[in-house]
C-alpha positions in Angstrom: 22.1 -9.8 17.9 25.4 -9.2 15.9 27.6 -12.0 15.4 30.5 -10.9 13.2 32.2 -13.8 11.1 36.1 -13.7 10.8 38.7 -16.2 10.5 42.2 -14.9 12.1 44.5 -15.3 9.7 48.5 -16.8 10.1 49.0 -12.9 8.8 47.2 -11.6 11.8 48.4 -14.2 13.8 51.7 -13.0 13.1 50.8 -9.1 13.3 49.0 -10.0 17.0 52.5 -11.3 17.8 54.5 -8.4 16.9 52.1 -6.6 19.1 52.4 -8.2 21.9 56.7 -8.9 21.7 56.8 -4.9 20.8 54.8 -4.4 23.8 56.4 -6.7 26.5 60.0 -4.6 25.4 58.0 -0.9 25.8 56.4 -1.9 29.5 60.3 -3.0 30.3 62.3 -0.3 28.8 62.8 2.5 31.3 63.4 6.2 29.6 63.1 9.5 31.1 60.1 10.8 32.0 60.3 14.2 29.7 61.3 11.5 26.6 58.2 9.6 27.4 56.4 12.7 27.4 57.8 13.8 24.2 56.6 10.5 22.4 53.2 11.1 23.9 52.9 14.5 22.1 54.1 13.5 18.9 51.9 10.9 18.9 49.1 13.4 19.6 50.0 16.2 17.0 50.4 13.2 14.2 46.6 12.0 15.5 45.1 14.9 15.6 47.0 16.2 12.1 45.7 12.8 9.9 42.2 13.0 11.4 41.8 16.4 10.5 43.3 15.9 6.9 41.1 12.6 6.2 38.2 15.0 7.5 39.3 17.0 4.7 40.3 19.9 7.2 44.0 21.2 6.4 45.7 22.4 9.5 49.7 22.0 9.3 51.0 19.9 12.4 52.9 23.4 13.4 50.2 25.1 14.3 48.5 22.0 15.9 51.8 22.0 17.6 51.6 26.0 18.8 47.6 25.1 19.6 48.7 22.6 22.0 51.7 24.5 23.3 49.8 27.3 24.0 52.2 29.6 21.8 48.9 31.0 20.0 46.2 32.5 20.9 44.1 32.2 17.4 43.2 28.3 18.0 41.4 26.5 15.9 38.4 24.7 16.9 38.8 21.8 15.4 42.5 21.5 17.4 40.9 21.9 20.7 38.1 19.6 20.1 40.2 16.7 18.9 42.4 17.0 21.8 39.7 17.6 24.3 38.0 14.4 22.6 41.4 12.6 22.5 42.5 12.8 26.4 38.9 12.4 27.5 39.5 8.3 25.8 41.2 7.2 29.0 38.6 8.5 31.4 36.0 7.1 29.6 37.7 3.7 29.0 38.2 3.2 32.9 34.2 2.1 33.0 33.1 -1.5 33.0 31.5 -1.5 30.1 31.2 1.0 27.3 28.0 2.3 25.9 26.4 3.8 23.7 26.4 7.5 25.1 30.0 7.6 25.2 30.5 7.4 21.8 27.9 10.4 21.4 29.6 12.2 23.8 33.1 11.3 21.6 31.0 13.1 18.8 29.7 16.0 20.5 33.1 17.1 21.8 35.1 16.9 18.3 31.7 19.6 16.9 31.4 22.0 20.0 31.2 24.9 17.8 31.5 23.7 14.6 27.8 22.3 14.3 24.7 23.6 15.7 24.1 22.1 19.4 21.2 20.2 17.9 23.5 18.6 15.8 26.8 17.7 18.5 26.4 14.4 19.2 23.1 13.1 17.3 22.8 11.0 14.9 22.2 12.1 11.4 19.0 12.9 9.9 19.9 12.8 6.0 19.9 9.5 4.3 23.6 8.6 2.8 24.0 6.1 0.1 25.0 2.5 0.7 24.6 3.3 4.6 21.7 2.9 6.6 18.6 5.0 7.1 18.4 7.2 10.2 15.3 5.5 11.3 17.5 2.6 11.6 20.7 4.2 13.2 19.8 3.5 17.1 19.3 0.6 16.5 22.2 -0.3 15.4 24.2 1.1 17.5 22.6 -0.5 20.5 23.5 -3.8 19.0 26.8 -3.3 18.0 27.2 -2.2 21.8 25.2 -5.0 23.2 27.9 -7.2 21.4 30.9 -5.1 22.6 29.7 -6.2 26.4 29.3 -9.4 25.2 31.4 -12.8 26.1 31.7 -13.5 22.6 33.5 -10.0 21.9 35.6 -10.0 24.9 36.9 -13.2 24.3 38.6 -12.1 21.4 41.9 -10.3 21.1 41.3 -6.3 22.1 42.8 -5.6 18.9 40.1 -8.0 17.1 37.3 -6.7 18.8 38.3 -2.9 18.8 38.7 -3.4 14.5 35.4 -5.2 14.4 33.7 -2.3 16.6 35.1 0.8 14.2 34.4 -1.1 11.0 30.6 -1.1 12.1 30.9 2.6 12.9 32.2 3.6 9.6 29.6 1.4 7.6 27.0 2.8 9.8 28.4 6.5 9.7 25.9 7.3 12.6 26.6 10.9 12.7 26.3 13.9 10.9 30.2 14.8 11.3 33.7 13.4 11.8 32.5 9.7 11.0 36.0 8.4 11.0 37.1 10.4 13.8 35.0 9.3 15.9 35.1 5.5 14.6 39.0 5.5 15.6 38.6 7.0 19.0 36.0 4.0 19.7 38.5 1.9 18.6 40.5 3.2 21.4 38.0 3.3 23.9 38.1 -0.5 23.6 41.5 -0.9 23.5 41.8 1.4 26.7 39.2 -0.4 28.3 40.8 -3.8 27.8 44.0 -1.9 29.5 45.9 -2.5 25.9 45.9 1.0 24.8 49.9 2.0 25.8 48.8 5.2 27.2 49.2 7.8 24.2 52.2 6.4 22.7 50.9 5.1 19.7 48.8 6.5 17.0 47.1 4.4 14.1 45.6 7.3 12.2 48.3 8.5 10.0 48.4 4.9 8.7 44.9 5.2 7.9 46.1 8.4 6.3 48.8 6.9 4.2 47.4 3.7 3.1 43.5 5.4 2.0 43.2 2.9 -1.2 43.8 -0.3 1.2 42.1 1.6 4.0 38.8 2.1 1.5 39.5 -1.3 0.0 39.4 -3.2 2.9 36.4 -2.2 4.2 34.6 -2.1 1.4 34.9 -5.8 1.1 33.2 -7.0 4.3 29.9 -6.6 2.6 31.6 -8.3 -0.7 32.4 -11.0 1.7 29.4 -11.1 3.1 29.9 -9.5 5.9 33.5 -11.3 6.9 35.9 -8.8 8.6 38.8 -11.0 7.6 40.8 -8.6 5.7 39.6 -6.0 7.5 42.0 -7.6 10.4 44.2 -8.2 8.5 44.5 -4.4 6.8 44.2 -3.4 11.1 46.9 -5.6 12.6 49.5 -4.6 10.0 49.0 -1.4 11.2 48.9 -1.5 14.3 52.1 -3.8 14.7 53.9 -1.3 12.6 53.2 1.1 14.7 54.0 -0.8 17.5 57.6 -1.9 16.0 58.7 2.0 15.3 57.7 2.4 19.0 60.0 0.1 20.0 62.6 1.3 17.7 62.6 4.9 19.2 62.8 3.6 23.0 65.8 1.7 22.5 67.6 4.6 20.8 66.1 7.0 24.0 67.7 4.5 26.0 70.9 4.1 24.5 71.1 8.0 24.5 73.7 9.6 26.3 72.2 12.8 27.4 69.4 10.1 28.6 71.8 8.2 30.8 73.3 11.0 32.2 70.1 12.1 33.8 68.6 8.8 34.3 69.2 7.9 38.0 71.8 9.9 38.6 70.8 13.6 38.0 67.0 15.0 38.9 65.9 17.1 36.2 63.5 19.4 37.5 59.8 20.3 35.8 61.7 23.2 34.3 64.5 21.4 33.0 62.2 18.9 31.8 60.0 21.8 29.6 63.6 23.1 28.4 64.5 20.3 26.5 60.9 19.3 25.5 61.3 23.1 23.7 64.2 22.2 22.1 63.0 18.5 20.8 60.3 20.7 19.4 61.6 24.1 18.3 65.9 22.7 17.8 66.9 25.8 19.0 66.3 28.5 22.8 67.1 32.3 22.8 66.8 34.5 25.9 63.2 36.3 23.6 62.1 33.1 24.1 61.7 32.8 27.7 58.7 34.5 28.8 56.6 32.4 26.2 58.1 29.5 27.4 57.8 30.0 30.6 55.4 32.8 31.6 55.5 34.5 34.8 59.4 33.0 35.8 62.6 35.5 35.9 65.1 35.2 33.4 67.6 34.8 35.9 65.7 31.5 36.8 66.1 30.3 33.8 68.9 31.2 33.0 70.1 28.9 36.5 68.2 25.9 34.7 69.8 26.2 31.6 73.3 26.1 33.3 72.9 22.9 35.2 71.6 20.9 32.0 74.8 22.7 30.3 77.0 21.7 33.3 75.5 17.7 32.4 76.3 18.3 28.9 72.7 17.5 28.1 72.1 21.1 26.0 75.0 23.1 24.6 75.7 26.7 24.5 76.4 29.4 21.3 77.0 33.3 21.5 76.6 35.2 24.5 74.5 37.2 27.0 71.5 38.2 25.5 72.2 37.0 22.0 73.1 33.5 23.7 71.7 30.0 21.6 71.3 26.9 23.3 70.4 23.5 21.5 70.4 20.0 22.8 73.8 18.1 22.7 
């Protein structure tokens, strides 16, 4: 059985804390729907952008941003696979307990057509130094999972227990691809599974991305330490309550906003309206050219009624006119 050693620190008490007071403010603050939205996608693009680049896969967060939008039609792969594999977290994490197979199946959707079907999903075959063997791979992984479903995991802090279950998965790198990837989405499937994840808002990766020397550092010295994740939690927590924190930090300034409390309660902004201004959080600026990308298959008339009612609120603003006609947010 595994039976990680750790000793929870006054720094991760403290970092738990911030946590948990940053998260009591975000379930209480009420913003806008199409706001929340926004965060949610931001928070995906800057995922999906640091996985890929700690991968070693360059894609600019633009066109992961047009790959999501739908504003191109030469996707990459990788793009679709890592959001495919990101939104499929919450379904998974609904389940009682979490097993082995779902983290295969986390693996096998960020490689649909990069690797060889024999290879999406399966653990590796080649030895890798300083990890284990691939005879001894299953294994390991069964145990790590039996410990996940045990009492003595889930009576720890889901942030404690999610940190101790990716460290394992990097130090085993059970796969043949996207190690880390996959490691981080299993440390969401805990957190979502404990009902701690804050649906989408936050993102932990492009810390991993920015901090790589503490990142590498850190988990280098749980086998130094003989195997204690102390640090580890510590390295974890930091960034998570960071995280956390600037959440907080952006909600209050949606809800102090005044295009935001002119629509809150007193004006119904329609699915249109919403997708307006979610184009101009995105792009700064809407011409009339841009309408049928926007929004396919609607007149330019209709629009054109849409835009004049968020005008009317003051929410977006107006420049030029008729066809050569500009409209950014207030």
């Amino acid at each position: 059985m595994f039976f990680p050693e750790f000793t929870i620190t006054q720094k991760t008490l403290k970092n738990i804390g911030t946590v948990e007071y940053s998260r009591a403010i975000a379930d209480s603050v009420k913003i806008l729907p199409v706001w929340e939205k926004q965060l949610r996608k931001e928070s995906l693009i800057s995922r999906i952008y640091s996985l890929l680049k700690i991968e070693g896969t360059g894609i600019d967060e633009q066109t992961i941003k047009a790959s999501l939008e739908g504003f191109t039609e030469n996707k990459p792969q990788e793009v679709t696979n890592f959001a495919d594999a990101l939104r499929s977290i919450r379904e998974i994490g609904r389940k009682l307990e979490l097993e082995e197979i779902d983290i295969k199946y986390i693996n096998q959707t960020l490689t649909q057509r990069l690797l060889p079907k024999t290879k999406q999903g399966s653990y590796r075959t080649l030895k890798k130094t300083g990890r284990p063997d691939p005879g001894e791979i299953l294994a390991k992984i069964v145990t790590l999972f039996d410990w996940l479903n045990s009492l003595d995991a889930r009576e720890n802090h889901p942030l404690i227990t999610a940190a101790i279950l990716s460290a394992e998965m990097l130090r085993i790198e059970p796969f043949e691809n996207f190690n880390q990837s996959t490691a981080s989405m299993a440390f969401d499937l805990v957190l979502e599974s404990y009902g701690y994840s804050l649906e989408g808002l936050i993102e932990i990766d492009s810390y991993f991305l920015s901090s790589r020397k503490e990142f590498e550092e850190a988990l280098a010295e749980i086998e130094k330490n003989n195997f204690d994740y102390t640090h580890w939690l510590e390295y974890i927590t930091h960034g998570f309550s960071a995280k956390t924190y600037n959440l907080v930090e952006k909600i209050k300034l949606l809800e102090k906003d005044t295009k935001v409390a002119k629509a809150t309660g007193r004006v119904k902004i329609t699915e249109r309206q919403e997708r307006i201004i979610e184009y101009l959080q995105d792009y700064g600026l809407l011409q009339n050219k841009d309408f049928p990308v926007v929004f396919p298959g609607i007149s330019e008339d209709t629009v054109l009624r849409d835009l004049k009612s968020l005008l009317d609120r003051g929410i977006v603003k107006k420049s030029g006119s008729t066809k050569s006609s500009r409209y950014e947010l207030s």
